[in-house]
Structures are given as C-alpha cells and as structure tokens.
C-alpha positions as CSV (number, residue, x, y, z in Angstrom):
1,X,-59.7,-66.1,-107.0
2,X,-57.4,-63.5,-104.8
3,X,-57.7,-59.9,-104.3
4,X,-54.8,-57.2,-103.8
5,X,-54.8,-57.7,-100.3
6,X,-53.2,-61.7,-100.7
7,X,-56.3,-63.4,-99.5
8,X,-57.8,-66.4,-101.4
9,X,-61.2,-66.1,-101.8
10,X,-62.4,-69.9,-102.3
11,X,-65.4,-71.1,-105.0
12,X,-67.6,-72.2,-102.2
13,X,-70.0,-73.4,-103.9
14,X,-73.0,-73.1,-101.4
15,X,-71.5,-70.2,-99.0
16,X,-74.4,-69.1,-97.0
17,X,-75.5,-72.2,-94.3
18,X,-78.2,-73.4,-91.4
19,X,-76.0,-75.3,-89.3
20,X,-78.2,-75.8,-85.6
21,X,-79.4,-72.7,-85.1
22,X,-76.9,-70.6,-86.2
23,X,-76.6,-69.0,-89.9
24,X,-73.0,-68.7,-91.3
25,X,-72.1,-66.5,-94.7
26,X,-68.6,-68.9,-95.0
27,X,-68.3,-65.5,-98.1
28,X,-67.4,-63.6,-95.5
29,X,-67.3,-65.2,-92.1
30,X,-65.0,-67.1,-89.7
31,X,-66.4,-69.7,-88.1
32,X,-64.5,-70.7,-84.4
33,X,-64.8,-73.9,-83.4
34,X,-64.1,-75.0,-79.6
35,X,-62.3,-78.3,-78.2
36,X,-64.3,-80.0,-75.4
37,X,-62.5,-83.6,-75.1
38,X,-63.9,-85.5,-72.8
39,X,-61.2,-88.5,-72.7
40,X,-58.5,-89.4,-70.2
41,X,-55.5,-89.2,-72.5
42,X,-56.5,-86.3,-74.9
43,X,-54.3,-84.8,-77.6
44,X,-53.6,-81.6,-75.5
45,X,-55.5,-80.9,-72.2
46,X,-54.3,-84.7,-71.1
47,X,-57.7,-85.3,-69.5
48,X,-58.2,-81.9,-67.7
49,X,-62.2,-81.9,-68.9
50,X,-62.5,-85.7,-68.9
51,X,-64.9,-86.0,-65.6
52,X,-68.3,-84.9,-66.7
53,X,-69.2,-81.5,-64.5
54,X,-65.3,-80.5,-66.2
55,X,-66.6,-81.0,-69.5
56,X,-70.0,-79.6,-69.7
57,X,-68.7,-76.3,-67.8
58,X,-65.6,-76.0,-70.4
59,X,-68.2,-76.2,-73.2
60,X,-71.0,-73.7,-71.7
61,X,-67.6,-71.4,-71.0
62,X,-66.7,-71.5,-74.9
63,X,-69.8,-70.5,-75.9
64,X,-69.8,-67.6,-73.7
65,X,-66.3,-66.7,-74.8
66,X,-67.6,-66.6,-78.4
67,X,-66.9,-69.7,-79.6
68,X,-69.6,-70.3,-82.7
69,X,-69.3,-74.1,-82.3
70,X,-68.2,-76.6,-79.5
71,X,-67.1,-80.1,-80.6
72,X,-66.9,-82.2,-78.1
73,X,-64.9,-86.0,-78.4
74,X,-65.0,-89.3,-76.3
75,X,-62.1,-90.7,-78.1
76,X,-58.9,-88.9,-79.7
77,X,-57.3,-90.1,-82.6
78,X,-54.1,-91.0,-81.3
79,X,-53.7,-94.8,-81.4
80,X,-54.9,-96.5,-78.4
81,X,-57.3,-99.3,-77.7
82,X,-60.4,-99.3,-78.7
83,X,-63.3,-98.0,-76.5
84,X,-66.3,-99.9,-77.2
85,X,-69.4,-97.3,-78.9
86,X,-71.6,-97.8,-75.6
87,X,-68.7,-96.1,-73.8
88,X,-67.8,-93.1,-76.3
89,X,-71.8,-92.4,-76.1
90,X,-71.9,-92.2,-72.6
91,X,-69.2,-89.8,-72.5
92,X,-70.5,-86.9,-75.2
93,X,-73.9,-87.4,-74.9
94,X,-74.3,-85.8,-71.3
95,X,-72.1,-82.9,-72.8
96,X,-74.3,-82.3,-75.7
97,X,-77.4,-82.7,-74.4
98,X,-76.3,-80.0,-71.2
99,X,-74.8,-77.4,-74.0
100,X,-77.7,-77.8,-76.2
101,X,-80.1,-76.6,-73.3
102,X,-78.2,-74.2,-72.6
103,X,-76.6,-72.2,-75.1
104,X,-77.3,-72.0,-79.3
105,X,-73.8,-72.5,-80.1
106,X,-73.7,-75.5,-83.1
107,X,-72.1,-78.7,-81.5
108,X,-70.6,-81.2,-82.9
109,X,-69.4,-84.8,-82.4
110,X,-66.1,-86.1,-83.1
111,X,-66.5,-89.5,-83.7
112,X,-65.9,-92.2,-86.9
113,X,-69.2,-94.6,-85.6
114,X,-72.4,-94.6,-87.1
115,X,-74.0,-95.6,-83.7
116,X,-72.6,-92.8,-81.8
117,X,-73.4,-90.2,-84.4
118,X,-76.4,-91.3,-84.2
119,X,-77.6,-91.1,-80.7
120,X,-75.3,-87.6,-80.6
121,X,-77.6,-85.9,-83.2
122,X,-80.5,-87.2,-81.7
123,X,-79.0,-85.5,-78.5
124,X,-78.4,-82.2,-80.2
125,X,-75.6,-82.2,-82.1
126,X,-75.8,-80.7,-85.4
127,X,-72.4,-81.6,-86.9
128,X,-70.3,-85.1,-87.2
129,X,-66.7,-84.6,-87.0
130,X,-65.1,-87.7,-88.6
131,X,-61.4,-87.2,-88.7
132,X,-61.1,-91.1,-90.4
133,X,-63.1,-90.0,-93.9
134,X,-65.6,-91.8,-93.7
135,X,-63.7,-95.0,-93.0
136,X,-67.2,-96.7,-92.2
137,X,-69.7,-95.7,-95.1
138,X,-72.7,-96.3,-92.4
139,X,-72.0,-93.3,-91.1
140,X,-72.7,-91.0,-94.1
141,X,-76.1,-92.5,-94.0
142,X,-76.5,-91.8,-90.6
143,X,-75.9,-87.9,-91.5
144,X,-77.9,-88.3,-94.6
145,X,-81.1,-89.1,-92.5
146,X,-80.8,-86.2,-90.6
147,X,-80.5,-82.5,-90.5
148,X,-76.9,-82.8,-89.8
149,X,-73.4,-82.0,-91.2
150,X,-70.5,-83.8,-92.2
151,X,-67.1,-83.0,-92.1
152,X,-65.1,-85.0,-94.1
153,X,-61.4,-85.4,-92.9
154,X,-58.2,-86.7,-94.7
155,X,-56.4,-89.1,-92.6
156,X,-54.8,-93.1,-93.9
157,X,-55.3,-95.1,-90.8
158,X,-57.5,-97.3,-89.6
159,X,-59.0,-95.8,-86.2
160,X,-56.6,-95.5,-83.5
161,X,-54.1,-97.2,-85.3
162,X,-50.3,-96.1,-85.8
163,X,-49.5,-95.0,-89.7
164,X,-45.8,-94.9,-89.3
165,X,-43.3,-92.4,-91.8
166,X,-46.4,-91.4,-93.6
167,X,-45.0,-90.9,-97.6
168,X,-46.4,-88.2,-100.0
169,X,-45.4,-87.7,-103.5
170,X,-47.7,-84.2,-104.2
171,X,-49.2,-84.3,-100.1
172,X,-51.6,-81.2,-101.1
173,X,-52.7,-82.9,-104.1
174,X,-53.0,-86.8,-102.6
175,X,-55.1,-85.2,-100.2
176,X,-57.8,-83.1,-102.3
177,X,-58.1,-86.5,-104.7
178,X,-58.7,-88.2,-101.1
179,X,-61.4,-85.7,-100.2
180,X,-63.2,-85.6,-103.2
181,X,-63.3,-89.4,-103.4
182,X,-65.2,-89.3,-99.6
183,X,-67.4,-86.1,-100.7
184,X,-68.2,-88.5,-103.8
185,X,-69.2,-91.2,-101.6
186,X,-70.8,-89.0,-98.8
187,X,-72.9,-87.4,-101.9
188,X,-73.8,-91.4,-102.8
189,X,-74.9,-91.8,-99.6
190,X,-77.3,-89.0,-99.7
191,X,-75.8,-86.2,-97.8
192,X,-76.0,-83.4,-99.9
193,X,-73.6,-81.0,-100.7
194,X,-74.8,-78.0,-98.6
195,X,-74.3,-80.1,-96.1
196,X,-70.7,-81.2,-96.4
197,X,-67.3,-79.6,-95.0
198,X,-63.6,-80.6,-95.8
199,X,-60.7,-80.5,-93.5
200,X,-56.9,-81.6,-95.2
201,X,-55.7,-83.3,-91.9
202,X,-53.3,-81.1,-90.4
203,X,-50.9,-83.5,-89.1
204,X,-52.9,-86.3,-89.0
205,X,-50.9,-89.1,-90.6
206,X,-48.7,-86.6,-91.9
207,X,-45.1,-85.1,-90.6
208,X,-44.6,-81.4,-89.6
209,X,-42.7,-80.8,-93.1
210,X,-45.8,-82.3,-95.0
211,X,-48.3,-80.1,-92.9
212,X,-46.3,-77.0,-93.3
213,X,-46.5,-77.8,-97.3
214,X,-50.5,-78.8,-96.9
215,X,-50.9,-75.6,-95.1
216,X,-49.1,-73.3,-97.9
217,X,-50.8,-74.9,-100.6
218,X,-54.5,-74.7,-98.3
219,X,-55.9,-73.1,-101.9
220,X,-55.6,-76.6,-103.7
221,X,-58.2,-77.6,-100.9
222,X,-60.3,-75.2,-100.8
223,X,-60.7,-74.9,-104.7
224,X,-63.2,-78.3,-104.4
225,X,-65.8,-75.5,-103.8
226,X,-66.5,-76.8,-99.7
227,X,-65.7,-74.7,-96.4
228,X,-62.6,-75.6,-95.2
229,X,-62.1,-76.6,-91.7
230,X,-58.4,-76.3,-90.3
231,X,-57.4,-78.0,-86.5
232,X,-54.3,-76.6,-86.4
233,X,-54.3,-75.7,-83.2
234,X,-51.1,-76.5,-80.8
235,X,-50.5,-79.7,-83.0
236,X,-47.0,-81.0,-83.1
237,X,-46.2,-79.0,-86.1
238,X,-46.4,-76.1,-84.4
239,X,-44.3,-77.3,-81.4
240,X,-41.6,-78.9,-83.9
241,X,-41.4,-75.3,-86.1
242,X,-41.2,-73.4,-83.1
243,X,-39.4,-75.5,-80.5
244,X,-42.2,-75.4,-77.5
245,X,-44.0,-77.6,-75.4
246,X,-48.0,-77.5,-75.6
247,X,-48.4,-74.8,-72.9
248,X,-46.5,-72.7,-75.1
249,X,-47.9,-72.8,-78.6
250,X,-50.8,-70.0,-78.7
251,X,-48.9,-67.5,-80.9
252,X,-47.7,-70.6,-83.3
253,X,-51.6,-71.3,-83.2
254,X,-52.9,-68.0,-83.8
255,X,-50.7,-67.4,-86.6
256,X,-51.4,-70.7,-88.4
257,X,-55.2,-70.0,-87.6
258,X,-54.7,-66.4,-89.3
259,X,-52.6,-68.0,-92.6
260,X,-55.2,-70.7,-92.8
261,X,-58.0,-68.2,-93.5
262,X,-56.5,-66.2,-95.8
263,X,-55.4,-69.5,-98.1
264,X,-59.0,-70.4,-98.0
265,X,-60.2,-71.8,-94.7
266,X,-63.6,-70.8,-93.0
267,X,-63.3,-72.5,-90.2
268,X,-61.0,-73.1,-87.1
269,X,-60.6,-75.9,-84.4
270,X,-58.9,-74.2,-81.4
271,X,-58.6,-74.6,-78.3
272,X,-57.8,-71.2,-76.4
273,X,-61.4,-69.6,-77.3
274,X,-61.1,-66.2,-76.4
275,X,-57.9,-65.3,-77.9
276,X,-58.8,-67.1,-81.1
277,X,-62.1,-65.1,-80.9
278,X,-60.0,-62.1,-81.1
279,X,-57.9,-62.8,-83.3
280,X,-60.7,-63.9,-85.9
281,X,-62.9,-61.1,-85.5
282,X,-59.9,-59.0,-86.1
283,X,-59.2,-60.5,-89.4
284,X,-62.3,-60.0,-90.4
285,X,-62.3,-56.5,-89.6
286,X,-59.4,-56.2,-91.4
287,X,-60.6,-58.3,-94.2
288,X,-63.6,-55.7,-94.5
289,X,-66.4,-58.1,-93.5
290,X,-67.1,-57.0,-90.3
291,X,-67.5,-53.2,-88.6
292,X,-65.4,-52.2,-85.4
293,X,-67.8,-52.4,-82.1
294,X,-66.7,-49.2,-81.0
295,X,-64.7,-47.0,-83.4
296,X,-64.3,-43.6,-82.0
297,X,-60.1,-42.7,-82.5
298,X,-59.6,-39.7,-84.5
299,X,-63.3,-39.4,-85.0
C-alpha cells in the first residue's frame, strides 16, 4: 500500500508493540536504535567503547540523546576467531544490567548463542539481535521462554566466517524466502509472531551493488507483514557509493536511514544518535505522525 506522498505503508501485521518498557505504534512510528559494541575490533568505532566504564557511558549517553533502543554486542560479525560464550557474556552483561538501572530505553543483545541470550535477558535485555538467522535453532527457544524479541537477520555464513563473492540471482527475493523460512522456524519454536522483527542484511554477505538493489526493493521485505529493521548505518555500501572513509559517512547514513523508512522500515540501527534522532523525528513530522514541539512561524 503507498499513499501520494511515495511512502510504502507496510501490512504489519501486529503494528502496535510492548517491547521492555516501552510501547511502539510501528503504524506510525520510527523506532532508533543505538550501537554500543563492546569488542576490540568492531565494525566502526574500532574498539573506542570496548573497556567497560566506555561502554556503559556510551549507552546511558544514547538514551539521553533519544535513542529508543541501545544494542549492545561482545562480538561483530566480521570473521574472526571465535570468542568462547563465557567471554561474550562477560562483556554485555555489565552493559545491560548498568543501562537497565538506569534508563527505560529497550536493550538488546547482538549475539547468535543461546547461552548468552540467555543470561542477557535475564540481565535486562528485552530483544535478541541475531544477525546469523537463527543459525542455532536453540536460541529461538531461548526467546520463546521469555518475554523477549527476536530479530531475525538474513545473512549465509557460518559465524564469523568469510562468504566470499556472495551470488544472487533475485537478492530481494532470495532474501524474503530466507526470512520467512527463519520466521517459520522461529514461529515452530514458539516465539510468536508479535514478537518477531526482520532485517534483509544490509551488506551482510552481500556486495554494495546487491545492497543498493535490497535497499530499493525494501517493499518486497517489508510485505511479510513484520517491522523491518535496517543497519545501514556507515556500512561499506555507503563508503563505496560515496567514496569516504567511516568518519565521513553521516549524510550517506542519514539518507539511506530516511529511504529505508519510506520503502517500509520501522526501524534503524545507527550509530550517530542525535543526528539520526533528528532526522527521524523530522520524517515523521513530515510524514504527519507526529506534531512540531514548538510551532510558532507565521502563527
């Protein structure tokens, strides 16, 4: 469905959501979501929040600049080796359990382990992050048993393993079969529906070429009737379209943030909070679902 104004309106099928102790209306609301990576070798930061007092002040700080939700990783997805489960708890749980005495923001783990996920939601997190799609079925179960939601990723390698020259023949529609085979198996495993999330991958196993296609044809995804999650932000595709280093890809970020929502996504992993705060609550000013804090010109 699309109005006059371009945007895709996607069939959610169960808009309106408890996640923690904060109520989204994914009809009509733009959910930001905050990067707190507490690893050495991180995706962007390169370990800037990696020693604890770093990480649990970044992730009080994102709640304060708006953010709605802070996820918060002990292990990236790059390939590496791997980090044994004892050691990725010890990293987020200190994080979590901090933010969750402190603020109401909803936190989330990223992490594929069932063990981990685990101990994180007994710490306070109310979302599992699991950008391998459910590559260990355990894990769904773990959710299941709880209050908890899933979000459900597409990626094709093992964890933290290298998927070289990923191929597509139709990459927007290999990927919603691929997530409605995991939401199939997540539902299976007792997590129900209200409590599931999809994101396409953005560059995850997947060139710049294929995630600029993904990201056009975002309404394929968004048509399986589940709030969209797109991590776009600073990723290589945005470097490679644009020709900058990392420190240098806000506006790339912003604007691939700002397409994502109007092609169907609901929410948005970033990880410069207060601009994206901005620019979100902008859109949905323009968008008509939410009223200017202090309108007064020509009044």
């Amino acid at each position: 469905m699309t109005e006059a104004s371009g945007l895709y309106l996607p069939p959610i099928a169960e808009p309106v959501r408890m996640i923690g102790r904060r109520r989204f209306d994914f009809s009509r609301q733009i959910a930001v979501m905050a990067i707190v990576n507490r690893t050495p070798d991180s995706f962007y930061d390169q370990g800037r929040t990696f020693a604890l007092d770093r990480a649990v002040a970044a992730a009080v700080r994102a709640g304060a600049e708006g953010a709605d939700w802070v996820d918060i990783g002990g292990v990236p997805f790059a390939p590496g080796p791997e980090l044994p489960a004892a050691e990725e708890a010890e990293r987020v749980l200190p994080v979590i359990e901090a933010l969750a005495a402190s603020s109401d923001v909803v936190i989330s783990v990223d992490t594929f382990r069932p063990e981990v996920a685990a101990a994180a939601i007994a710490a306070g997190a109310s979302v599992i992050n699991d950008t391998t799609g459910i590559h260990d079925p355990r894990l769904a179960e773990v959710v299941a048993d709880s209050d908890a939601t899933l979000v459900i990723t597409h990626s094709r390698a093992k964890p933290r393993q290298l998927f070289p020259r990923p191929q597509y023949a139709d990459v927007a529609g290999e990927v919603a079969g691929f997530l409605a085979s995991r939401v199939e198996l997540a539902l299976s495993r007792g997590v129900p529906a209200s409590r599931i999330i999809v994101d396409p991958g953005h560059d995850l196993n997947k060139n710049t070429m294929q995630t600029l296609e993904l990201t056009r044809r975002l309404p394929e995804i968004a048509a399986l009737g589940f709030p969209v999650l797109a991590a776009v932000s600073n990723k290589d595709f945005i470097g490679e379209t644009l020709d900058k280093p990392k420190p240098e890809r806000l506006a790339g970020t912003l604007a691939a943030a700002t397409a994502s929502v109007l092609l169907g996504a609901r929410i948005v992993r970033m990880h410069e909070v207060a601009a994206s705060v901005d620019a979100m609550r902008m859109l949905e000013a323009i968008l008509g679902w939410r009223q200017p804090v202090d309108p007064r010109h020509n009044l």
